[in-house]
N, C-alpha and C positions, 0 to 999 in steps of 0.2 A: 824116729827122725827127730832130729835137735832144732831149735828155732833158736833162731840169736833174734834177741829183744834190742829195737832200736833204743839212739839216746835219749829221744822225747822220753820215754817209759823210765827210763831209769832216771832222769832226771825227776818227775814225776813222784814217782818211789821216793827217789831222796829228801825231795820237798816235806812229801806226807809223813815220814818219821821224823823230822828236823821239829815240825809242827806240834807232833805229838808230845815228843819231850819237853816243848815249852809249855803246852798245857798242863803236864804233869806236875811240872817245879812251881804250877799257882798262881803265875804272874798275871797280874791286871787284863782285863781285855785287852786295853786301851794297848798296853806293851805288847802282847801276845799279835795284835793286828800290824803294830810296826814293825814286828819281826816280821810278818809274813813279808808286810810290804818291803822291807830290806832285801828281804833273800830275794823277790822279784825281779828287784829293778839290778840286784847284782847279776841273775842269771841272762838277764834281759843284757846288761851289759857284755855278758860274756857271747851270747849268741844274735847278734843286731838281725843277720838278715834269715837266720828261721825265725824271729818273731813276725815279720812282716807278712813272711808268706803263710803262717799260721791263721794272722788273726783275716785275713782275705779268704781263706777256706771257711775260718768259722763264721762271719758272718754271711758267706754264701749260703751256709747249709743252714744256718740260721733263718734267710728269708724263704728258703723251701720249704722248712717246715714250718713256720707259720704260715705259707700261702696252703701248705696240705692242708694243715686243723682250720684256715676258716672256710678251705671247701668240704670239707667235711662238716663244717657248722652248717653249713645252707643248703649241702642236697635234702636231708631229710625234712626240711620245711615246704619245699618245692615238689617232690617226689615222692614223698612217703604219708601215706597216713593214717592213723591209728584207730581203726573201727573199736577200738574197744575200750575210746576213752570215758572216762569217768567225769559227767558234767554235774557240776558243784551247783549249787540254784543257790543262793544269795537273795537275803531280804532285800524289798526294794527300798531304796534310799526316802526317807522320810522328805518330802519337796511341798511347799506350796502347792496344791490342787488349781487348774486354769478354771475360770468362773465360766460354769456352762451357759448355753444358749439357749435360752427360755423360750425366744418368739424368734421367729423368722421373716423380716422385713422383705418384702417384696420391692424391686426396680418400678418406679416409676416412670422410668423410661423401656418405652416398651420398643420390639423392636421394628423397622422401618422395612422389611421384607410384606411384599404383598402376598397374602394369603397363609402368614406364618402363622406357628400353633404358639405364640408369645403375648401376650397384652399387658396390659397395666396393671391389672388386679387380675388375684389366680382366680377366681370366681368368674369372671369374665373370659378366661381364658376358651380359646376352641377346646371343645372336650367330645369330638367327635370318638366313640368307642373304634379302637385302632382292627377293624374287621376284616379279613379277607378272603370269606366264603364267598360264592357268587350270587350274586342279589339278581331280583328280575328287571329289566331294563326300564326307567322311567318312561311315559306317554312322550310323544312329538311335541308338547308344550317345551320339554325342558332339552331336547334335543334344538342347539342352537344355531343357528350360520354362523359362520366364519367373519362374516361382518359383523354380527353381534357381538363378537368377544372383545375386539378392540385389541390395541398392540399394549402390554404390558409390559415397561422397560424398567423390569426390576434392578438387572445389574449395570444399568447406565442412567441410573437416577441422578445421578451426584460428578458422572462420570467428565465432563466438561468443567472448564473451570470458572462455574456460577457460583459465589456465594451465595449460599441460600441463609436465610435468617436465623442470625448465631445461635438462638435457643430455641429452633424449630427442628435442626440436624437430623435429630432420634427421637422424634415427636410424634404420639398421634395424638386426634384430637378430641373434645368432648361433646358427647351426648346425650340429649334427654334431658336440657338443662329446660325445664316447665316455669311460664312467666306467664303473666295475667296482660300483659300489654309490652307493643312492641317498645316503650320507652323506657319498660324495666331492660331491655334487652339493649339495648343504647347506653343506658347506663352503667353497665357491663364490661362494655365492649370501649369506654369512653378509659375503663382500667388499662385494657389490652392494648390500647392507642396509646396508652402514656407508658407502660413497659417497651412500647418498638420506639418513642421517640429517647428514652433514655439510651437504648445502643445508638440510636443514629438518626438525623433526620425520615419522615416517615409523607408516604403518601395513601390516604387513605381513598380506594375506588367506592363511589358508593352505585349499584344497580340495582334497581326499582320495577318492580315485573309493573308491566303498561296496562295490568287488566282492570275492569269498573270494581272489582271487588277489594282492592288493595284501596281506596279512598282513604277510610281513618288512620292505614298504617302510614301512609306516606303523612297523612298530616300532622301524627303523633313522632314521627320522626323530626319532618320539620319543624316541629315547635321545641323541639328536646336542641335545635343545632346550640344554640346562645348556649344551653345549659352546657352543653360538650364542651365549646371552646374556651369558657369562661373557665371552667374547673382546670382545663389544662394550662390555662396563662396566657392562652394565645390571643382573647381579646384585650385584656392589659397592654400587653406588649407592643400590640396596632396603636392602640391609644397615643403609645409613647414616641412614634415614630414622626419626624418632621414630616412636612408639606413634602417636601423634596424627593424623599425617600419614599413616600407616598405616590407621585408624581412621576417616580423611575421604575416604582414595577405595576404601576398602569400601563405605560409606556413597553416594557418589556412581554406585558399581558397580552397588548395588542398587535404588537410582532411576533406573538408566537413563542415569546423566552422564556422557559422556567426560572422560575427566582430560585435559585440554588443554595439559598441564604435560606429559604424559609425552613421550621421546625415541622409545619406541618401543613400540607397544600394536600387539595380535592380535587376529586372528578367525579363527574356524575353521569352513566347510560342509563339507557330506558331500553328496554328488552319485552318485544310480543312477537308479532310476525316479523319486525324488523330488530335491529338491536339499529341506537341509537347514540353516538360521543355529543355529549350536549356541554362536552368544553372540550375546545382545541387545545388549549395550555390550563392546566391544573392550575389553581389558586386558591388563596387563603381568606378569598375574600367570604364572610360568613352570610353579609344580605345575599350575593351575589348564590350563593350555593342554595339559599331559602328561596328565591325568586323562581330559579331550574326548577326543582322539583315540584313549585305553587302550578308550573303551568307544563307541568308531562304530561301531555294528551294520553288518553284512551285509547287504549287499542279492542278494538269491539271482535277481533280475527274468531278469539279462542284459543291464538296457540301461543304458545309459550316458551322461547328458544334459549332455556338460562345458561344450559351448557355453554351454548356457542360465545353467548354474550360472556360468559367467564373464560375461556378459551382466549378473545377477540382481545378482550382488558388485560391478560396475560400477554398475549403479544403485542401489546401496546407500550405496555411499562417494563417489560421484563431488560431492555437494555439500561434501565436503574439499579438492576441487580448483577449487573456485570462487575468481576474484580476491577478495582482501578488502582494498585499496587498494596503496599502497606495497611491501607487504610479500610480494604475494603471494598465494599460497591457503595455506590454514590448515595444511595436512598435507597430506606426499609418499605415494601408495596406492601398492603394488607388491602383483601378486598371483603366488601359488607353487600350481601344480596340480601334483597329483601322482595319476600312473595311468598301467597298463599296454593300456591301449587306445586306438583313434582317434576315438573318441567316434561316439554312433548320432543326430546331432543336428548333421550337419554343415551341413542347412541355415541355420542360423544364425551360423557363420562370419561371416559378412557383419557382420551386424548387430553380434556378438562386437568386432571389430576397430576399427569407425568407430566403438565407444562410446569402447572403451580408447584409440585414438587423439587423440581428442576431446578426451579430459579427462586425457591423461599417464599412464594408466597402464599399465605395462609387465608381461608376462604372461608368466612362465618356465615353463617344465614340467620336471619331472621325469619324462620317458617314458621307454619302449622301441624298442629299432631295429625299424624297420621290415623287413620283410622282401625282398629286390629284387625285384620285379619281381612279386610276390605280394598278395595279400588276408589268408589264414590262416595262423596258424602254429599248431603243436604247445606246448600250455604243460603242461610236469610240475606236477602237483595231487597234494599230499601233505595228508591231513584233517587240521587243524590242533588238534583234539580228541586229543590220543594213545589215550582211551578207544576208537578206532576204529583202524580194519587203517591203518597207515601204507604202506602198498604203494604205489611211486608209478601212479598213474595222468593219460594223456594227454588234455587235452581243447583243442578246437580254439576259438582266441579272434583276432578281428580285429585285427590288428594293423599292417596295412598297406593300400595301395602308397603306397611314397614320391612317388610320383607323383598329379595330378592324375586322367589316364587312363593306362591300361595303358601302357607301353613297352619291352613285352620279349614276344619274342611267345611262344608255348606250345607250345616243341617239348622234346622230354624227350630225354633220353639213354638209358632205361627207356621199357617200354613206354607208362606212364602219370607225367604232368606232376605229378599229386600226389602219387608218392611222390618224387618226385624230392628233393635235400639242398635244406634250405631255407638260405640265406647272407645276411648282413649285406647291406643296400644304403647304410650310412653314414649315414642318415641316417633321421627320425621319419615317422609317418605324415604324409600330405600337408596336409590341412586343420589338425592341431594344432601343427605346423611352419610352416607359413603363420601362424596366432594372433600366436606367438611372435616368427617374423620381421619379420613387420609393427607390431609395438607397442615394438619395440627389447627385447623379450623373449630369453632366450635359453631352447635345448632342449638337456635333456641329456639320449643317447643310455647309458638302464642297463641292462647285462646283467653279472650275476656272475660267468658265465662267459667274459669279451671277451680273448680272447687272438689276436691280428695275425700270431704268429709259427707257431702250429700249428693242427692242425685238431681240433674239441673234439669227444671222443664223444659218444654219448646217454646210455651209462651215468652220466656225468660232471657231465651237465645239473643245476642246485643246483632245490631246491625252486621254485616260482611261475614258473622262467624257461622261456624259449622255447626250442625244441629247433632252434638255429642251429648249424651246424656252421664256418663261416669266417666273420670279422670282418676289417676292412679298417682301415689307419691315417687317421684322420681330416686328416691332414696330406697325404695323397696324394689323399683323395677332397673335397679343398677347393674343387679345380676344376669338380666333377661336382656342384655343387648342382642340383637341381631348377628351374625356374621356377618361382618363387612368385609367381603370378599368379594375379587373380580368375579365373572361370570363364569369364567372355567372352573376357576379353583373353587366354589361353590357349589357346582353340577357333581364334580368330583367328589366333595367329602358327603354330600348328598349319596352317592352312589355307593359308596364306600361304607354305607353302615345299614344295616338292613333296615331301622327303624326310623330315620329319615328317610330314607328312600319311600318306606312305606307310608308314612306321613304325609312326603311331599304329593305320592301318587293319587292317596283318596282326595288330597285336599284339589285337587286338579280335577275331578268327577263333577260332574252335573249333581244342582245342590238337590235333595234327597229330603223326602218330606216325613216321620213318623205320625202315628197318626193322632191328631190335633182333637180335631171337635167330632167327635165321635156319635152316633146314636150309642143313649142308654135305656131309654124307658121301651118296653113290648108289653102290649096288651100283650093276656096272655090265657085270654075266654077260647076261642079258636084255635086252638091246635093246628089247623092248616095254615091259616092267615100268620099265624105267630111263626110256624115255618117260613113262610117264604120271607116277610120278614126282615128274620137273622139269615137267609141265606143271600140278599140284598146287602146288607149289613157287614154279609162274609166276603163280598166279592169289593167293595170299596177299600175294605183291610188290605185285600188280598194283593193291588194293583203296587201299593209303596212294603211289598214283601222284598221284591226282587233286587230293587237298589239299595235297601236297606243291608239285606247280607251280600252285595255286592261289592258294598263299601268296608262291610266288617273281613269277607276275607280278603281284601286290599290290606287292612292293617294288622290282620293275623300275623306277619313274621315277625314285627318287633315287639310282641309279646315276648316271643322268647329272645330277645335281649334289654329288656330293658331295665333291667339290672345293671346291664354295663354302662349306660350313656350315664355320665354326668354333667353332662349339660343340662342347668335347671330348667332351662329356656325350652329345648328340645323334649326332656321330659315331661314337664307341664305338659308342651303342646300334645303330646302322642296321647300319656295318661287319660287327657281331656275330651281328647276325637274316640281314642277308643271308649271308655265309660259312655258318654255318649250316644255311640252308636250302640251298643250293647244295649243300654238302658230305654232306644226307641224301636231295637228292633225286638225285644221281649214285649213291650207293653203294646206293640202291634201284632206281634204274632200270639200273642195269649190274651188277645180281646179276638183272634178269631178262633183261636181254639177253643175258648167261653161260648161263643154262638153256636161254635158247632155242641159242644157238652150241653146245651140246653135245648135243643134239635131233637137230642132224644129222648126228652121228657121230665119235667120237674112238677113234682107238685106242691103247693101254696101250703105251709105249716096253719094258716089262720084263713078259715073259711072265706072270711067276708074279701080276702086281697085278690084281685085281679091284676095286678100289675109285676114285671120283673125288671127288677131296678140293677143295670150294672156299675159297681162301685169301685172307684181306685183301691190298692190295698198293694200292703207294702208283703206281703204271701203271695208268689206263686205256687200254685196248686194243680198243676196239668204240665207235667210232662220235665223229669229231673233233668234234662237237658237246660232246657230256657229258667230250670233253679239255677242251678250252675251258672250258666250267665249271666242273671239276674245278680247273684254274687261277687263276680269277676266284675261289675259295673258301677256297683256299690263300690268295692274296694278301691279302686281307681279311683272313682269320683271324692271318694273320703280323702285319700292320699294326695288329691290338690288340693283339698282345702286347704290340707296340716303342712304339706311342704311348702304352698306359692300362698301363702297368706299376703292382704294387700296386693294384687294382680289381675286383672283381667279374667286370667284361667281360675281363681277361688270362685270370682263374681258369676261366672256359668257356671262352673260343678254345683254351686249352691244353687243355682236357679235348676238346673237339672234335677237335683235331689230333693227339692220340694214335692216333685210331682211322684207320687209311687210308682212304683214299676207295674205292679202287677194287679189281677184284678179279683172282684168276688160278688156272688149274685146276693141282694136284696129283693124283698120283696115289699109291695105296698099299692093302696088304694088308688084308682084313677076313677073319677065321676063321669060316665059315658053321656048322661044330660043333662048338661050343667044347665041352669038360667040363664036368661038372655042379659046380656049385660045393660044396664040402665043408661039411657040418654037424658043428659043436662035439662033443666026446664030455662026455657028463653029467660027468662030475669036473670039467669046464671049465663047464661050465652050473648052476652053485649056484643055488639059487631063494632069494631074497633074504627077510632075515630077517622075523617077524611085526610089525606096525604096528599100535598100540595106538589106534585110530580115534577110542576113545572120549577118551579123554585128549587126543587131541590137538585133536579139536572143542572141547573144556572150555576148550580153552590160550589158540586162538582168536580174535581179537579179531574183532566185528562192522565189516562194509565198508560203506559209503555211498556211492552215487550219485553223482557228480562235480557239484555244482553249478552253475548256468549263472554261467559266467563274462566 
C-alpha cells in the first residue's frame, strides 16, 4: 500500500537539502543563518495561513508536554522513596562553640501557690520524698476539723481588682532574721518603709500585743520613732511647713480627714483580750504616735488575739489599696506587730493571710524565737513599778513550736522533758511565721540575750526575755526552714512519706524517760542480799522498757527511706529521734541485762574487793541484737554532727554521744564501818550575829503576783 507524503514533508525535505549544500560550499555562519532565514520567510510568504494554524498546534503540544515533564518532576518527590538511599555524613562546619553554663542561678522570686514545691532557694525547697506506698495513719492530734483548716483561696488571691503592692505580686517573705533588740529590728524595717514610700505614698499600722511582758519592747520602739522619721525626711520636712498648713491638717485630724498629701502617716492598735484603734485618722504626727504607745495599758487577760487584730487592720485600711485608675491605689499599707507570743487565735491564720494577700499588704513582726521543739518557755518577770520587790520571777508563756505539729520527740536527758535547757530553734512561732512569710512580710527573731558563740546562763537572762540557753546562726539554720504550709497541705505531705509520718507520730507520744540516775555500786558479801538487790534494780529498768521500744517501732519505717528525704531539716530531725531512741533504749536494756548477768554469780579477781561497780562503756557485751543497735545509733548520731553542723540537732547528737551506750562490771572496795564523822568544836561554831527583823520588814518592798502573761 502506497502513502502519498503531505506538502509540510516535502517542503521539509526541500528546506533540509537547500541547507546542506550551503553548508558544503563553506559559507560564513553568519550567511549560512540568513539563508536559512531567507528561504523562511519566502516559504512563509508563499504559504500565510498554514503557518498560522502550525504554529497554534505547536505551541499547544508544546505546553502539554511541559505540563507532562514537571509532573513527572514531582510525583516521585511526593510518592516515591528510596529505601536504599546512600546517606553521605559530611564534617561538621567549623562554628564558634556557645559558652557553657557553669552555675545555675536560682529565681528569687518564688512562687505564690500555697503549699507549692517552689521556694527561693533550692535547699529550702519542699523535698518531701515523692512516696506512694501506704503509710499507717497519724494519731487524732493531727486528724483536724474542718474549722481548723480555714478557707484557702489560692486561685482568687489576685482575682478582684486590688492592687496589691507592685513588688510584693510574686513575693514570699523572710525568716529567721536573729536581732539582739527590738530596735535593730526597727531599724530594718525603717529600709522597708522607705522602699514602699518610693512607689507611693505609705501607711505604716503599728500593733503592740497589751501583755506586761512586752514593757522594753514597746519602749525601745518608742524611743527608736525620732530615729525612724528623721532618717526618712519626714521630720525635716514638718519643720518646713508654715503655721497654716500646720493649722489645716490639725483641723482635718479632728474631723476625721486623712491628709492625702502625707508621704507617710501612722496608726497604732493595742491587741490582748480586746484589740484596740487608738487613732481614728492616721497621722504623721511623731510626739503624737510616742505619747499612744507611752500609755497602752496592760492587759493582765493572758490572751492574745494577733490574728484578729491583723485581720481587723486589714479591713480597715484595705480600701487604700483599691485601684484608683492609672495611677494605682491611693496608698502603700504595711503592717509592723510587735509581741512576744504566738498568738491564742491561730484559728484565723487563714483568714489573716488571704486578706493581706488580697490587697498587698505585707506583715512584719517583731517576735520572739521559738523554742525547738517546744510549746513553753520560761520568761524572767521583773514588776515594772519599782514601788514593788524587783526579784526576778519566772513565768511560763507560749511561745512556740516552730513547727506546725510537734517534730522532736520527748525524750530528756534528765529524768523529766520539762526541765530539760530550753534552746533556740532559729526561728518564730509557726502560725505567726507562716502570717509573715506568706504576705512577703518578714519576722524577726528578738532576744537580748542571742549569743551563737556561747551558752547563756539563767542568772544572765535580761528582764522580759525567755530563759534560752543556746542560739544558732541564722545563716547556718537557712536550710532548716520549716514548711510553711496551710494545715491541709502539711497533714498531707506529712502523710505522704513514711518518714515524717513516722517522725511526726513518735514526736506526738507521751515524753519517754531512759534510764537517768541509775544504781551502780552492790555490795557483794551476800549473795542473797546482792540478789534481791539487782532484781530491785531490774525491775525500776524494766518499767521505761516498754515506751522506750514503743517509740522505736513508731520510727522503724523510715529507716528504710531515709535515703530518700532530702530534706535537711526532716533529716536531721528523724536521724536525731532515732539515734536517740536507739541509744537510750540499749543503755536501758543492757543495764538490765548486766544485773541479770551478775544474778548468776561473779567472782572478785582481788581478794580484799567487796564491792561491784557498774561502769558506762562504749562495748556492749550481752546480746548481738542491742550490738546492732547500739551501731545503727552511733551511726545516726555521727551523721548529724557531720551533716547539720551549727544546729540545734548537732548540739543534742553531741550531748547524746557523750554518754556510752553501753555498760561493763568493775569491781572495788566499800568500808562497811567507816568512823563517825567529826563534829565542829564551839570556837569553830559561832552563832551568827542578831537580825534586826523589824527593820528589815520596814526596808522591804511589797511582791506581786506574776501577771498572766
Amino acid at each position: 500500500m502506497s502513502m502519498t507524503q503531505s506538502p509540510q514533508v516535502n517542503r521539509d525535505e526541500s528546506l533540509t537539502r537547500r541547507a546542506e549544500e550551503d553548508l558544503v560550499d563553506n559559507h560564513d555562519v553568519e550567511t549560512d543563518v540568513d539563508a536559512v532565514d531567507a528561504w523562511d520567510e519566502e516559504e512563509l510568504e508563499e504559504e500565510p495561513v498554514l503557518q498560522t494554524d502550525e504554529s497554534a498546534a505547536f505551541f499547544g503540544s508544546m505546553a502539554v508536554h511541559i505540563l507532562i515533564i514537571v509532573s513527572l518532576a514531582i510525583m516521585p518527590s511526593q510518592i516515591f522513596k528510596d529505601e536504599e538511599a546512600v546517606v553521605i555524613v559530611s564534617p561538621p562546619v567549623e562554628t564558634e562553640s556557645e559558652p557553657l553554663i557553669e552555675e545555675v542561678v536560682y529565681s528569687d522570686v518564688p512562687e505564690i501557690e500555697i503549699g507549692s514545691n517552689s521556694t527561693a532557694e533550692a535547699e529550702m525547697a519542699d523535698a518531701s520524698a515523692e512516696m506512694f506506698a501506704p503509710v499507717a495513719e497519724i494519731p487524732s492530734p493531727v486528724e483536724l476539723e474542718k474549722s481548723d483548716l480555714g478557707d484557702i483561696e489560692v486561685n482568687r488571691i489576685f482575682s478582684q481588682p486590688m492592687a496589691p503592692m507592685d513588688r510584693l505580686t510574686n513575693r514570699k517573705g523572710t525568716v529567721g532574721e536573729g536581732t539582739t533588740g527590738a530596735s535593730g529590728a526597727v531599724d530594718r524595717l525603717t529600709f522597708e518603709i522607705l522602699k514602699s514610700m518610693e512607689e507611693r505614698p505609705t501607711l505604716v499600722v503599728w500593733l503592740f500585743d497589751q501583755s506586761g511582758s512586752l514593757h522594753r519592747q514597746r519602749r525601745e520602739i518608742r524611743d527608736r520613732f525620732d530615729r525612724i522619721y528623721d532618717e526618712l525626711g519626714i521630720i525635716a520636712k514638718a519643720k518646713e511647713k508654715t503655721e497654716e498648713e500646720l493649722r489645716d491638717a490639725a483641723i482635718r485630724e479632728r474631723r476625721g480627714i486623712m491628709d492625702h498629701d502625707a508621704q507617710l502617716l501612722n496608726s497604732v492598735i493595742g491587741f490582748g483580750d480586746k484589740i484596740t484603734l487608738y487613732t481614728e485618722t492616721p497621722t504623721e504626727d511623731v510626739a503624737e504616735i510616742k505619747e499612744i504607745v507611752d500609755n497602752i495599758e496592760t492587759d493582765s487577760s493572758g490572751v492574745e488575739r494577733v490574728f484578729s487584730a491583723v485581720k481587723n487592720a486589714a479591713e480597715q485600711y484595705k480600701s487604700l489599696r483599691v485601684n484608683r485608675g492609672e495611677n494605682g491605689p491611693q496608698r502603700n499599707v504595711m503592717l509592723i506587730v510587735v509581741t512576744d507570743e504566738r498568738g491564742d487565735d491561730e484559728q484565723q491564720v487563714e483568714e489573716s493571710i488571704s486578706i493581706c494577700r488580697k490587697y498587698g499588704i505585707p506583715v512584719h513582726i517583731i517576735g520572739v524565737p521559738a523554742p525547738f521543739g517546744r510549746r513553753e518557755t520560761l520568761v524572767k518577770y521583773i514588776d515594772p513599778d519599782p514601788k514593788y520587790d524587783q526579784t526576778p520571777q519566772w513565768a511560763s508563756v507560749d511561745q512556740g513550736p516552730e513547727t506546725f505539729l510537734p517534730e522532736r520527740v520527748q525524750l530528756p536527758f534528765t529524768a523529766n522533758f520539762e526541765e530539760e535547757p530550753t534552746i533556740d530553734s532559729g526561728f518564730g512561732p509557726y502560725a505567726l511565721t507562716r502570717l509573715s512569710y506568706e504576705t512577703g512580710g518578714i519576722y524577726f527573731n528578738v532576744h537580748p540575750n542571742r549569743n551563737v558563740s556561747r551558752r547563756v546562763n539563767k542568772r544572765d537572762v535580761a528582764a522580759y526575755a525567755s530563759d534560752m540557753e543556746y542560739f544558732f546562726d541564722p545563716a547556718a539554720m537557712a536550710r532548716y526552714r520549716p514548711d510553711y504550709l496551710s494545715p491541709k497541705d502539711y497533714v498531707a505531705k506529712v502523710k505522704a512519706s513514711p518518714l515524717r509520718n513516722a517522725l511526726v507520730t513518735a514526736a506526738q507520744l507521751k515524753p519517754v524517760t531512759g534510764i537517768t540516775r541509775p544504781r551502780l555500786r552492790f555490795i557483794g558479801n551476800d549473795q542473797a542480799q546482792l540478789s534481791g538487790e539487782l532484781t530491785r534494780a531490774q525491775q525500776d529498768a524494766a518499767r521505761l522498757e516498754q515506751p522506750l521500744g514503743q517509740m522505736a517501732m513508731t520510727l522503724e519505717p523510715g529507716m528504710k527511706v531515709r535515703e530518700q528525704e532530702d530534706s535537711p531539716r526532716w533529716r536531721a530531725g528523724f536521724d536525731l529521734a532515732m539515734g536517740r531512741v536507739l541509744a537510750q533504749k540499749v543503755r536501758t536494756e543492757t543495764y538490765n541485762a548486766m544485773l541479770a548477768k551478775a544474778k548468776l554469780g561473779m567472782t572478785f579477781k582481788k581478794e580484799k574487793n567487796n564491792t561491784w561497780v557498774l561502769e558506762p562503756s562504749d562495748e556492749v557485751s550481752v546480746g548481738s541484737k542491742w550490738k546492732r543497735e547500739a551501731e545503727t545509733a552511733r551511726m545516726l548520731l555521727e551523721a548529724v554532727v557531720h551533716d547539720h553542723p551549727g544546729t540545734p540537732w548537732e548540739l543534742l547528737a553531741k550531748k547524746e554521744l557523750e554518754v556510752p551506750i553501753g555498760w561493763t562490771w568493775t569491781e572495788d572496795f566499800t568500808d562497811l564501818s567507816p568512823p563517825p564523822a567529826r563534829r565542829p568544836a564551839n570556837n569553830n561554831n559561832n552563832p551568827a550575829p542578831a537580825r534586826d527583823d523589824q527593820k528589815r520588814m520596814l526596808q522591804k518592798a511589797p511582791k506581786r503576783p506574776v501577771p498572766k502573761l
